[in-house]
Backbone as XML, in Angstrom:
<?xml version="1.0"?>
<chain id="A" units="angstrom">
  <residue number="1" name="UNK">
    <atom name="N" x="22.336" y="-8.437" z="14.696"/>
    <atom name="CA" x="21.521" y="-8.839" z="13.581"/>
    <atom name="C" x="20.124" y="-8.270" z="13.759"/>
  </residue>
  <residue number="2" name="UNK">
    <atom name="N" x="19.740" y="-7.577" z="12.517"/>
    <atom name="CA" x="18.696" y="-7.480" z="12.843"/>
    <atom name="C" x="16.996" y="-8.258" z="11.875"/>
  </residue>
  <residue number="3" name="UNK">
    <atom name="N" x="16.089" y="-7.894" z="12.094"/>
    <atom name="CA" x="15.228" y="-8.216" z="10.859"/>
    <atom name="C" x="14.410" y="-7.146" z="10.318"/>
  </residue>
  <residue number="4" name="UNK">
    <atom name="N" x="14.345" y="-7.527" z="8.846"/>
    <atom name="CA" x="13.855" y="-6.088" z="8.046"/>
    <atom name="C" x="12.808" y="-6.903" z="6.859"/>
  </residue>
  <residue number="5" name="UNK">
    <atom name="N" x="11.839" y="-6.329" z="7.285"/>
    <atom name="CA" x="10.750" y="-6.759" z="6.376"/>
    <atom name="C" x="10.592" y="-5.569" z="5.033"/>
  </residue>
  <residue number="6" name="UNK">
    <atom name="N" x="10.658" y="-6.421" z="3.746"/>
    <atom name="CA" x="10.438" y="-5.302" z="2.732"/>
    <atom name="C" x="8.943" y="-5.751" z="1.981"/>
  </residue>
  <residue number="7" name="UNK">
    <atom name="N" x="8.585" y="-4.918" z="0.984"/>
    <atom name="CA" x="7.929" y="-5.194" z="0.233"/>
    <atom name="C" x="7.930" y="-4.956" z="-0.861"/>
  </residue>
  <residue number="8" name="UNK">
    <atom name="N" x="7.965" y="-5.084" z="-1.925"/>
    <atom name="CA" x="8.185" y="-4.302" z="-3.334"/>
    <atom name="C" x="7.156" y="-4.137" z="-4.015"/>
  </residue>
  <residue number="9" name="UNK">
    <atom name="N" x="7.487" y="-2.696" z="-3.616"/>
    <atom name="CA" x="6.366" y="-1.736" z="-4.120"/>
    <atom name="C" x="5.922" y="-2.150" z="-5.411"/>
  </residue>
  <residue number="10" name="UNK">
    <atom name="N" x="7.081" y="-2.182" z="-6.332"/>
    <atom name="CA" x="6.812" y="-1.318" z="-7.979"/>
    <atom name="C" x="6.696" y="-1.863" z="-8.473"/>
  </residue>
  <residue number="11" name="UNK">
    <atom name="N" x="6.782" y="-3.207" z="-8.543"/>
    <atom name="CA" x="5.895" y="-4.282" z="-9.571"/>
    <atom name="C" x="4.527" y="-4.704" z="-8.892"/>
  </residue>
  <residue number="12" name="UNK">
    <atom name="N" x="4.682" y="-4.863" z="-7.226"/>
    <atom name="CA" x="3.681" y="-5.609" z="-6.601"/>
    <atom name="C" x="4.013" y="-6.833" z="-6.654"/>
  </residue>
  <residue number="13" name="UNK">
    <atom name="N" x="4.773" y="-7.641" z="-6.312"/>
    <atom name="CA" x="5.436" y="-8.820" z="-7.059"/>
    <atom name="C" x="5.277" y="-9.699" z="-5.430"/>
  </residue>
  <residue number="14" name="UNK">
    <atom name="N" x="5.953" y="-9.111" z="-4.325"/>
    <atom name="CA" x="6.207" y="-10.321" z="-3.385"/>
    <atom name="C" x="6.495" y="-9.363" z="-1.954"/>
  </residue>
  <residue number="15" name="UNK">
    <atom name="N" x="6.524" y="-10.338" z="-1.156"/>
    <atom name="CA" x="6.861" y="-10.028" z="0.382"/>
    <atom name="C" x="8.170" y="-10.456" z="1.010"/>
  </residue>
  <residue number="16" name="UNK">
    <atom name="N" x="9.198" y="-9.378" z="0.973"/>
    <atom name="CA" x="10.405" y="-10.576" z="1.077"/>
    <atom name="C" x="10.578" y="-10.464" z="2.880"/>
  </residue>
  <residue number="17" name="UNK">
    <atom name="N" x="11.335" y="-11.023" z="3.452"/>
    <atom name="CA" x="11.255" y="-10.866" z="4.978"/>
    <atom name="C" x="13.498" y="-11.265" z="4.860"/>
  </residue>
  <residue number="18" name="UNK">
    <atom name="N" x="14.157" y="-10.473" z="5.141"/>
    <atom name="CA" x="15.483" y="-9.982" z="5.153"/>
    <atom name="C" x="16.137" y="-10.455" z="6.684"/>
  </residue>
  <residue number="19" name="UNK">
    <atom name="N" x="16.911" y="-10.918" z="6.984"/>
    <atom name="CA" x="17.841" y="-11.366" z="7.947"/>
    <atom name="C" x="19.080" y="-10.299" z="7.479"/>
  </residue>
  <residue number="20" name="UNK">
    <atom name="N" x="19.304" y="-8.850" z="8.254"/>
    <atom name="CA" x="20.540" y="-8.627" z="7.918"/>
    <atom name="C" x="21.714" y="-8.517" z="9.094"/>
  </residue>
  <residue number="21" name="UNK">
    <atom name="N" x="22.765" y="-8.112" z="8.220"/>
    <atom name="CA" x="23.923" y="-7.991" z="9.693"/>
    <atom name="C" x="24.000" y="-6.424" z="9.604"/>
  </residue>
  <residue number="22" name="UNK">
    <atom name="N" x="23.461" y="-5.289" z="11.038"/>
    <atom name="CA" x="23.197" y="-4.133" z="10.366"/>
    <atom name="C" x="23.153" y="-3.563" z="12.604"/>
  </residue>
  <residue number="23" name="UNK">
    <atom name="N" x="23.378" y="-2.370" z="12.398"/>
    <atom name="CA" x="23.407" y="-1.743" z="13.591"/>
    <atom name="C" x="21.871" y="-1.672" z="14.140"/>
  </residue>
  <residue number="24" name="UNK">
    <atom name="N" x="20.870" y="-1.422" z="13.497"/>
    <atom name="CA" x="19.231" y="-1.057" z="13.784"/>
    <atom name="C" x="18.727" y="-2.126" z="14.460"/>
  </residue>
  <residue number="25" name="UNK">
    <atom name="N" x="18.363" y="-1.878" z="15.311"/>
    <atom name="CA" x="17.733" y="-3.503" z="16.212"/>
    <atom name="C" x="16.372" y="-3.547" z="15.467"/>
  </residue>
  <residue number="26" name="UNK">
    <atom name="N" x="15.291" y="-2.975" z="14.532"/>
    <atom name="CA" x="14.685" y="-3.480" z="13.884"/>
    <atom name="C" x="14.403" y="-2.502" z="12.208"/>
  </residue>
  <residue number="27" name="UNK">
    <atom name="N" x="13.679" y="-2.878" z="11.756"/>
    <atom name="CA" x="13.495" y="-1.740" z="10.405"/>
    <atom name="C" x="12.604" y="-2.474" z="9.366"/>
  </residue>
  <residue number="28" name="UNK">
    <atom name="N" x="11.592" y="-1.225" z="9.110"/>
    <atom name="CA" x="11.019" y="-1.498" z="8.072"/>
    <atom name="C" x="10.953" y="-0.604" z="7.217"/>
  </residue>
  <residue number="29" name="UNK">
    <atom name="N" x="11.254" y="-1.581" z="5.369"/>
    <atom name="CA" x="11.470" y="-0.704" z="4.349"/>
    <atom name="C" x="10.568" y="-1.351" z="3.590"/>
  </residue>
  <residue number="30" name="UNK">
    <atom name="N" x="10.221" y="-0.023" z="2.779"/>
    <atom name="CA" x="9.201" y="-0.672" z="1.439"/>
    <atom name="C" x="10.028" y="-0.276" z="-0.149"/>
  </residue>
  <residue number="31" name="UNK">
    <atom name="N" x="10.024" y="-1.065" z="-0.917"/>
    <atom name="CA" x="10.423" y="-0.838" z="-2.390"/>
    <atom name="C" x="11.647" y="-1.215" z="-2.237"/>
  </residue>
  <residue number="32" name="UNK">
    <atom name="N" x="12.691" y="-0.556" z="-3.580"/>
    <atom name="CA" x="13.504" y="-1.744" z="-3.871"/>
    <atom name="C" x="14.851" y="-0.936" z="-2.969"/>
  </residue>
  <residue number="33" name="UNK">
    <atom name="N" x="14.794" y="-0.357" z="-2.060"/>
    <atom name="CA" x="16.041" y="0.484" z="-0.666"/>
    <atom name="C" x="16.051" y="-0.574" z="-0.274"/>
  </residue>
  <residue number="34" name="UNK">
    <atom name="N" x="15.555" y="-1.412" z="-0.255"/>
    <atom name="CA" x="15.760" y="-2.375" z="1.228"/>
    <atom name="C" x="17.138" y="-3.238" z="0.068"/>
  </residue>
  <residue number="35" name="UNK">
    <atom name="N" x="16.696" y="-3.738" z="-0.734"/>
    <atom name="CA" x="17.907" y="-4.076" z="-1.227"/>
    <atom name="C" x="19.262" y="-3.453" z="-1.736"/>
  </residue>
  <residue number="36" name="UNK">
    <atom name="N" x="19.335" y="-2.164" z="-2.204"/>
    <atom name="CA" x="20.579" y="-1.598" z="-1.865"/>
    <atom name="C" x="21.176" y="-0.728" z="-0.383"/>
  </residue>
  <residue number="37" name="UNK">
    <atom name="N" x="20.480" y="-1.297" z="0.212"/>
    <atom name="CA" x="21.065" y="-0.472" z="1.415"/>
    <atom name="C" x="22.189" y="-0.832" z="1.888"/>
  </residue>
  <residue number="38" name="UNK">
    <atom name="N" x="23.090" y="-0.166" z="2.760"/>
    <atom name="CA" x="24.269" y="-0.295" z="3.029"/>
    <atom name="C" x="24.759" y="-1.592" z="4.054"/>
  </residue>
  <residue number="39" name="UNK">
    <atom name="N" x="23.480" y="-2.145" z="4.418"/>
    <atom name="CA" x="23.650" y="-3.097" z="5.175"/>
    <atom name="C" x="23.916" y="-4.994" z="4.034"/>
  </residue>
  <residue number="40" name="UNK">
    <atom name="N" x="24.146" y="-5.861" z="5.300"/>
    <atom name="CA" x="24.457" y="-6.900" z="4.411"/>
    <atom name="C" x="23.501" y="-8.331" z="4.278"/>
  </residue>
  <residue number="41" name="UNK">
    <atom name="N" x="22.988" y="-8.287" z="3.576"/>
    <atom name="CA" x="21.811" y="-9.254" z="3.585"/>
    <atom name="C" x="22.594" y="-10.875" z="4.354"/>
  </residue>
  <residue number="42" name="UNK">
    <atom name="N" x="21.995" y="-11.314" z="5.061"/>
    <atom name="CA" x="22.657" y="-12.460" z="5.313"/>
    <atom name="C" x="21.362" y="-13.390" z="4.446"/>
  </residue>
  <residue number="43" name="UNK">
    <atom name="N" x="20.055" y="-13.470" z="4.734"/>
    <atom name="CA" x="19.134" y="-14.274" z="4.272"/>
    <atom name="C" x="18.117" y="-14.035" z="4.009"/>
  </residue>
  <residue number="44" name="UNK">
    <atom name="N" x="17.267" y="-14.257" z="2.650"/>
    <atom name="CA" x="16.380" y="-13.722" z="2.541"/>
    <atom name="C" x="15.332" y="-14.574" z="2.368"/>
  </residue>
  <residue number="45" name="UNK">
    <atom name="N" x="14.046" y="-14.569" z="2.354"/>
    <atom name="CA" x="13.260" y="-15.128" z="1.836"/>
    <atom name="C" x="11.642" y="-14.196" z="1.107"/>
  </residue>
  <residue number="46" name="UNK">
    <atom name="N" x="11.753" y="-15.100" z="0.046"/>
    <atom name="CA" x="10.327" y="-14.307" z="-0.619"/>
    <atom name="C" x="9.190" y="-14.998" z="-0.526"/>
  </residue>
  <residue number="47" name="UNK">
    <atom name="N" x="8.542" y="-14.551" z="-0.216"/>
    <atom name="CA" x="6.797" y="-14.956" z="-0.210"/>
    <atom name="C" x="6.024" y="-14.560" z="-1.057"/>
  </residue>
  <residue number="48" name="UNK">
    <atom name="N" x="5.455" y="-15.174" z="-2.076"/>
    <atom name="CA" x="4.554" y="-15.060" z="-2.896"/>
    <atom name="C" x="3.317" y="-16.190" z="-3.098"/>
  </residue>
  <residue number="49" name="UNK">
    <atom name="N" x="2.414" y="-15.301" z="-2.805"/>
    <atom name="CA" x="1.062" y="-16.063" z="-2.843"/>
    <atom name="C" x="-0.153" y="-15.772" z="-3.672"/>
  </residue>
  <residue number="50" name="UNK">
    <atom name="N" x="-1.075" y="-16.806" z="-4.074"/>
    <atom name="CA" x="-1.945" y="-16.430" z="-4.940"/>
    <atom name="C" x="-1.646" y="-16.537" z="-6.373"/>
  </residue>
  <residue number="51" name="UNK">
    <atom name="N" x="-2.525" y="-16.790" z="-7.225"/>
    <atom name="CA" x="-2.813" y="-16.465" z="-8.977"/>
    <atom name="C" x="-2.144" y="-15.595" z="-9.195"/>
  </residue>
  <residue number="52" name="UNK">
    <atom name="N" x="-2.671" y="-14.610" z="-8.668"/>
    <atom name="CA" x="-2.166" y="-13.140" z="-9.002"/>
    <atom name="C" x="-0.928" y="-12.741" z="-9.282"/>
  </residue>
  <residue number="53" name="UNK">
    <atom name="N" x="0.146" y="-13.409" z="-8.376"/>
    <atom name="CA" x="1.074" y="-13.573" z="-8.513"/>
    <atom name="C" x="1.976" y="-14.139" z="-9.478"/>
  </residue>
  <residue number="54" name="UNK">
    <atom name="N" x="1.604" y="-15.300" z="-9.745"/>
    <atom name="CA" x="1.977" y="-16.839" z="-10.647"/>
    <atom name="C" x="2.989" y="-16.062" z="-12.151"/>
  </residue>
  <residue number="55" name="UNK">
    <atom name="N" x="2.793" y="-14.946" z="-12.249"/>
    <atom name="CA" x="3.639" y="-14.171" z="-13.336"/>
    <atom name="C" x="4.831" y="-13.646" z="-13.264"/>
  </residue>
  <residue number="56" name="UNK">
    <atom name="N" x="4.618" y="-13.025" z="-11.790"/>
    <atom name="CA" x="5.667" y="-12.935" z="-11.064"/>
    <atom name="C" x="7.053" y="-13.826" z="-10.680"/>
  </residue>
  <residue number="57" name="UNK">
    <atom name="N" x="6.272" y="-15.090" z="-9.956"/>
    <atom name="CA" x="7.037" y="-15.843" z="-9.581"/>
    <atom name="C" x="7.992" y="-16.568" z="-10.373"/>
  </residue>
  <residue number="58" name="UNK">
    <atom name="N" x="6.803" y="-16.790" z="-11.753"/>
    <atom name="CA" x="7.421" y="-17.559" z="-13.274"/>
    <atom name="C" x="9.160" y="-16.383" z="-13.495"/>
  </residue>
  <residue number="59" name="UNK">
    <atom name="N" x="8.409" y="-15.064" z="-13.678"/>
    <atom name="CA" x="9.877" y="-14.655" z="-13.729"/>
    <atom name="C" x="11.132" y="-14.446" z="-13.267"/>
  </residue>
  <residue number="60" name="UNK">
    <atom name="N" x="10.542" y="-14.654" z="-11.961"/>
    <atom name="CA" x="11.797" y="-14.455" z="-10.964"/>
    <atom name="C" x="12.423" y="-16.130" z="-10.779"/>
  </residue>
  <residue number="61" name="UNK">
    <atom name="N" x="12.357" y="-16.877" z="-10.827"/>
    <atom name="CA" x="12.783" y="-18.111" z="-10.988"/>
    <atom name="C" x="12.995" y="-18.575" z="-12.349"/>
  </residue>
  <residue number="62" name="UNK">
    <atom name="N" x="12.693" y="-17.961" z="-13.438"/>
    <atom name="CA" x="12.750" y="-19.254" z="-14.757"/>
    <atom name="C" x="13.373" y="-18.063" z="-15.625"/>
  </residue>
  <residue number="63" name="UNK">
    <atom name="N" x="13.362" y="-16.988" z="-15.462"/>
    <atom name="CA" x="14.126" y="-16.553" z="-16.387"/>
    <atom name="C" x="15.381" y="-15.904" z="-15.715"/>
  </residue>
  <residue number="64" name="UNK">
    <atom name="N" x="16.290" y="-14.554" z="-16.105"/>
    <atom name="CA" x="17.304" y="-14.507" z="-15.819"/>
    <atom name="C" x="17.020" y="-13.065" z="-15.229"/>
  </residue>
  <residue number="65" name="UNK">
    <atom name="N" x="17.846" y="-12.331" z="-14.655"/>
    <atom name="CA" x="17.969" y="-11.280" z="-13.618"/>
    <atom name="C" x="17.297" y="-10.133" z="-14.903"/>
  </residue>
  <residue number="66" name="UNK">
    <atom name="N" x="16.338" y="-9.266" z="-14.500"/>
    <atom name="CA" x="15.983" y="-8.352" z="-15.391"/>
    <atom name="C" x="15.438" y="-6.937" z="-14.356"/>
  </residue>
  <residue number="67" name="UNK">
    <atom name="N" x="15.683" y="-5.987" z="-14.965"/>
    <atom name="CA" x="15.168" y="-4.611" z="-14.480"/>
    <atom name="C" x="14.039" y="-4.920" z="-14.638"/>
  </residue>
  <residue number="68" name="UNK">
    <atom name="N" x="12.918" y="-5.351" z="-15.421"/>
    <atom name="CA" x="11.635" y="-5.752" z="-15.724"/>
    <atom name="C" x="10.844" y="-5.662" z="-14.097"/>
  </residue>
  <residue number="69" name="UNK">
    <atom name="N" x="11.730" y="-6.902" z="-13.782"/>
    <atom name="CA" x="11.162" y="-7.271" z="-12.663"/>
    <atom name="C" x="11.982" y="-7.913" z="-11.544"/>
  </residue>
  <residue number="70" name="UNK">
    <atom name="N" x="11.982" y="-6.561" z="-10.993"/>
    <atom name="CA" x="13.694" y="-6.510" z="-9.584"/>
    <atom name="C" x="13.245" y="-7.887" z="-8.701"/>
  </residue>
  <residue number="71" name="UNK">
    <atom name="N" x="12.532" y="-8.702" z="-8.461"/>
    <atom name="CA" x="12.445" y="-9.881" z="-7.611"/>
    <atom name="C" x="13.544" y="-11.075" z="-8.227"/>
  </residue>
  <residue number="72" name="UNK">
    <atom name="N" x="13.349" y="-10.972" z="-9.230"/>
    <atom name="CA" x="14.827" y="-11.691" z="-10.094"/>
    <atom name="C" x="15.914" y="-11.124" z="-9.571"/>
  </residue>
  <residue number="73" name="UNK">
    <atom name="N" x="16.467" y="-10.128" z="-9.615"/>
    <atom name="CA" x="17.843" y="-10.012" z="-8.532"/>
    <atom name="C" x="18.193" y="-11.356" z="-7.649"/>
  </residue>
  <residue number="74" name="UNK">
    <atom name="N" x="17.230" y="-11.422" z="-6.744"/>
    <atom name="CA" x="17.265" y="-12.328" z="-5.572"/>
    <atom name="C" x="18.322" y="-13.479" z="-6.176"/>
  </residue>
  <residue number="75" name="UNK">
    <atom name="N" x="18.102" y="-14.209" z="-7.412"/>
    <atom name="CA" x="18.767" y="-14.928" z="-7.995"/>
    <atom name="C" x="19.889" y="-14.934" z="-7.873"/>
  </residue>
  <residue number="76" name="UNK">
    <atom name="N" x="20.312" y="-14.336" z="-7.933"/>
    <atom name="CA" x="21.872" y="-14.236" z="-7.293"/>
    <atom name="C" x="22.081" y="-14.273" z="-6.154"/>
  </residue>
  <residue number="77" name="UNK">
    <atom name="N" x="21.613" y="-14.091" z="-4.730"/>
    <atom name="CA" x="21.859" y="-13.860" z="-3.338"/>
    <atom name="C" x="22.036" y="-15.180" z="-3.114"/>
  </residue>
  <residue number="78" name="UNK">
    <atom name="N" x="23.142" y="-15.040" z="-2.537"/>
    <atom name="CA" x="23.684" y="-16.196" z="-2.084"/>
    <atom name="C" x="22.919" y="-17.378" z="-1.137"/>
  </residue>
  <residue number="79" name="UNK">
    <atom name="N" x="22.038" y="-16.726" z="-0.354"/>
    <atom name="CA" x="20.819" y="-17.337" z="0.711"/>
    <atom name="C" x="19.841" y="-16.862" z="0.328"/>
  </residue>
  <residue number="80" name="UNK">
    <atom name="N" x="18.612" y="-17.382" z="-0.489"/>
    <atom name="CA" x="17.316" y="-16.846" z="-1.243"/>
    <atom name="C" x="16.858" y="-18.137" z="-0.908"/>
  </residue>
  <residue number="81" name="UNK">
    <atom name="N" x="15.532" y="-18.021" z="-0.092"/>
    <atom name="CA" x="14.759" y="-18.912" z="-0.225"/>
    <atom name="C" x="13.099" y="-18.563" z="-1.055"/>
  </residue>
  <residue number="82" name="UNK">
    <atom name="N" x="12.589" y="-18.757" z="-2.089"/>
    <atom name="CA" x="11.505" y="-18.391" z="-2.477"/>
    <atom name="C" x="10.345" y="-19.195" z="-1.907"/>
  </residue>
  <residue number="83" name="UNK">
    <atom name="N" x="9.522" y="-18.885" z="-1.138"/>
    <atom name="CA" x="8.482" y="-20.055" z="-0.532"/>
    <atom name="C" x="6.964" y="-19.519" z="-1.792"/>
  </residue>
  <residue number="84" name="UNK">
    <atom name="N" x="6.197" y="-20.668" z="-1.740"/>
    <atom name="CA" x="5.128" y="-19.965" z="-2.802"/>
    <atom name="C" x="4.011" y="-21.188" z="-2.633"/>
  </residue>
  <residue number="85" name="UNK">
    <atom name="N" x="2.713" y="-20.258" z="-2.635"/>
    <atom name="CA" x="1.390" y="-21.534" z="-2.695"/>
    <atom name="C" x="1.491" y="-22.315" z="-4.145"/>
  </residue>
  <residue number="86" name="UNK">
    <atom name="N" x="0.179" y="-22.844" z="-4.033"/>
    <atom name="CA" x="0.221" y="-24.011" z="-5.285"/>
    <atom name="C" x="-0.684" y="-23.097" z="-6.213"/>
  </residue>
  <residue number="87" name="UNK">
    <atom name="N" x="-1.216" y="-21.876" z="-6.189"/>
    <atom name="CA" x="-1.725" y="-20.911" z="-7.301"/>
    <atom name="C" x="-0.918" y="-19.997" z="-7.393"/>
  </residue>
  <residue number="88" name="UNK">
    <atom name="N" x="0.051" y="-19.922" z="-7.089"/>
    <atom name="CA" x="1.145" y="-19.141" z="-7.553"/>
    <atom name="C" x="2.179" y="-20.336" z="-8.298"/>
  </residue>
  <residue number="89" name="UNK">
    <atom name="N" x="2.027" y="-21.069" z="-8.508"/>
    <atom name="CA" x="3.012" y="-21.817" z="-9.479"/>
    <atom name="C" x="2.109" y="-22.082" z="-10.986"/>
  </residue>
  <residue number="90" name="UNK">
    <atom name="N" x="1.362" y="-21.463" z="-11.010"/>
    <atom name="CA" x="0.382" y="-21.645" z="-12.182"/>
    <atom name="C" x="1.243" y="-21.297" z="-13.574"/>
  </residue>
  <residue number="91" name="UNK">
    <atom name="N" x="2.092" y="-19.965" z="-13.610"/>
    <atom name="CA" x="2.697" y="-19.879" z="-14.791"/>
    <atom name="C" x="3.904" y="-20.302" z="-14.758"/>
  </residue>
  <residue number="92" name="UNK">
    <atom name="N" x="4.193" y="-21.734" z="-13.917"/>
    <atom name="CA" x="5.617" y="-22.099" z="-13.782"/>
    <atom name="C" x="5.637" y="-23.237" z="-14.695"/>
  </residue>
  <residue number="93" name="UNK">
    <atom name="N" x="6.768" y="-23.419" z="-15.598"/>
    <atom name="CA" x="6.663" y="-25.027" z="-16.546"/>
    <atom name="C" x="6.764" y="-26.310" z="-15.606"/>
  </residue>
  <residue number="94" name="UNK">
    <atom name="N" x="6.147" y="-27.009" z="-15.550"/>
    <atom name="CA" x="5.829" y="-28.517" z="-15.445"/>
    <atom name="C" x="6.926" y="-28.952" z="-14.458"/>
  </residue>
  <residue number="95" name="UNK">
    <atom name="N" x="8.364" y="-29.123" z="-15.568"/>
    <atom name="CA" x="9.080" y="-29.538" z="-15.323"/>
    <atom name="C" x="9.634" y="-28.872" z="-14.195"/>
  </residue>
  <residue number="96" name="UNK">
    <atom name="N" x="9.705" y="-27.290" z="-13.939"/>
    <atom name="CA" x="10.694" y="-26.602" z="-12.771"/>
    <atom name="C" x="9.599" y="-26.997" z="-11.698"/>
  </residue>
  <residue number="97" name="UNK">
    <atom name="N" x="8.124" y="-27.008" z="-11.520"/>
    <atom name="CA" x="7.504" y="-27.574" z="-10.415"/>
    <atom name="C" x="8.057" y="-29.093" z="-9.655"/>
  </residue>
  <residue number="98" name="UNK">
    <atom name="N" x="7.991" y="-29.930" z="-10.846"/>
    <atom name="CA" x="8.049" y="-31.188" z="-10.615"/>
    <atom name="C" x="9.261" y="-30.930" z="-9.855"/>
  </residue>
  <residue number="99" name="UNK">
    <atom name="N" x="10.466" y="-30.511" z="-10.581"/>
    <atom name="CA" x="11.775" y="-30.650" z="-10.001"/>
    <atom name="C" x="11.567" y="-30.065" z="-8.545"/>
  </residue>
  <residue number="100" name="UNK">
    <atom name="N" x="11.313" y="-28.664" z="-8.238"/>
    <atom name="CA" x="11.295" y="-28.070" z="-6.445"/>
    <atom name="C" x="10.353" y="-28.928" z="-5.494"/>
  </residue>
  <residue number="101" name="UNK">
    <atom name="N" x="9.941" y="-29.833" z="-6.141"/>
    <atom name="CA" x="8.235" y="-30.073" z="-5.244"/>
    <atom name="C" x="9.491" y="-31.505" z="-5.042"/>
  </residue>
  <residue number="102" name="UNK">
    <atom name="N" x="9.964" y="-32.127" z="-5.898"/>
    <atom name="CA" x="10.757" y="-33.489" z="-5.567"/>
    <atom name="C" x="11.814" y="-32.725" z="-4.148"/>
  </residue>
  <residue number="103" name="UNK">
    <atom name="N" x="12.850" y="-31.990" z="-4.353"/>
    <atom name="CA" x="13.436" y="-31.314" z="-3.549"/>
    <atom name="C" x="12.859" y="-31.151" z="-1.882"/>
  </residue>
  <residue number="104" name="UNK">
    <atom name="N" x="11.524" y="-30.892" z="-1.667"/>
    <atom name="CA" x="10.708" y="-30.401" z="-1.107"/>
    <atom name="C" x="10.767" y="-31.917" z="-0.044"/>
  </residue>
  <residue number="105" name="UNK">
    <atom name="N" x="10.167" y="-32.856" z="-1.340"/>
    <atom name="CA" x="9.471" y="-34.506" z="-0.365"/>
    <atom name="C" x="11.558" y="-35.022" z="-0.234"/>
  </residue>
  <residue number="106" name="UNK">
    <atom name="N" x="12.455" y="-35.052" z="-1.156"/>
    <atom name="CA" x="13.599" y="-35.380" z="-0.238"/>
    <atom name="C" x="13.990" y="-34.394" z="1.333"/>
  </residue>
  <residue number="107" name="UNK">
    <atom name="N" x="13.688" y="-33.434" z="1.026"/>
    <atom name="CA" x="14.040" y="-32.532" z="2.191"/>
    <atom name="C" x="13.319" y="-33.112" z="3.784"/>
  </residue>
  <residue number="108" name="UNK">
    <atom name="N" x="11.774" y="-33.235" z="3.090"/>
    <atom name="CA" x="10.812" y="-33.943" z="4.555"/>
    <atom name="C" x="11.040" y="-35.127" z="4.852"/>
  </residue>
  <residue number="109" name="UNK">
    <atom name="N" x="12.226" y="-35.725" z="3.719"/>
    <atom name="CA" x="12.196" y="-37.142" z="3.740"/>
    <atom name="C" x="13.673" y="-36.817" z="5.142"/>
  </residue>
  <residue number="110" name="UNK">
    <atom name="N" x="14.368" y="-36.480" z="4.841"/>
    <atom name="CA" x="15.676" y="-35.997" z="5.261"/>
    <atom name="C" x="15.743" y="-35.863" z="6.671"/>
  </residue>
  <residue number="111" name="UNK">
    <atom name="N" x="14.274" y="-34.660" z="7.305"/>
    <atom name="CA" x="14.080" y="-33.937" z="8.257"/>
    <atom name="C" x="13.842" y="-35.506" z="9.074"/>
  </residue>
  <residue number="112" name="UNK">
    <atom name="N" x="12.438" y="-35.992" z="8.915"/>
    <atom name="CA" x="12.168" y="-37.498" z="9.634"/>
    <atom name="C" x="13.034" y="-38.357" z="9.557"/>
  </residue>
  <residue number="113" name="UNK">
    <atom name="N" x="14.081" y="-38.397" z="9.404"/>
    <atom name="CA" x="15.203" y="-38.804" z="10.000"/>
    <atom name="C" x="16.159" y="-38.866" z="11.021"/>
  </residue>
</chain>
């Protein structure tokens, strides 16, 4: 296993950090290779931080998979974790905050257990 940090270039959108199952004991790719490469994603996670972002994030979570904006793919991967500050949820509706942020306090509720 190795780990492969990407970044995507072409929107500027996010920082994803890749868990794959792959021969390279390490690798770094930038733009959207890291996701078709021949290797097999086991887990991913995206990082998005900042305002700046908050447009981004809105799309890749609330709407549906688009060429627009390849961070939506992720949506489908079977292991996607999206982590994100509290100014990057700025263009997110109400309701999808409320709902991940509840998720969030059962989860810590879960862990202290």
């Amino acid at each position: 296993m190795c780990v492969c940090v990407c970044v995507c270039v072409c929107v500027c959108v996010c920082v994803c950090v890749c868990v794959k199952v792959c021969v390279h004991v390490r690798a770094f790719v930038l733009g959207n290779g890291a996701s078709k490469s021949s290797c097999v994603f086991v887990q991913v996670m995206v990082l998005i931080t900042g305002a700046h972002k908050a447009l981004a994030l809105s799309k890749a979570i609330e709407e549906g998979v688009s060429h627009m904006w390849t961070v939506s793919a992720f949506q489908m991967h079977r292991n996607a974790l999206f982590i994100c500050d509290e100014p990057a949820t700025m263009e997110l509706r109400v309701k999808t905050v409320k709902y991940f942020k509840g998720l969030m306090d059962f989860h810590n509720l879960a862990v202290q257990d």
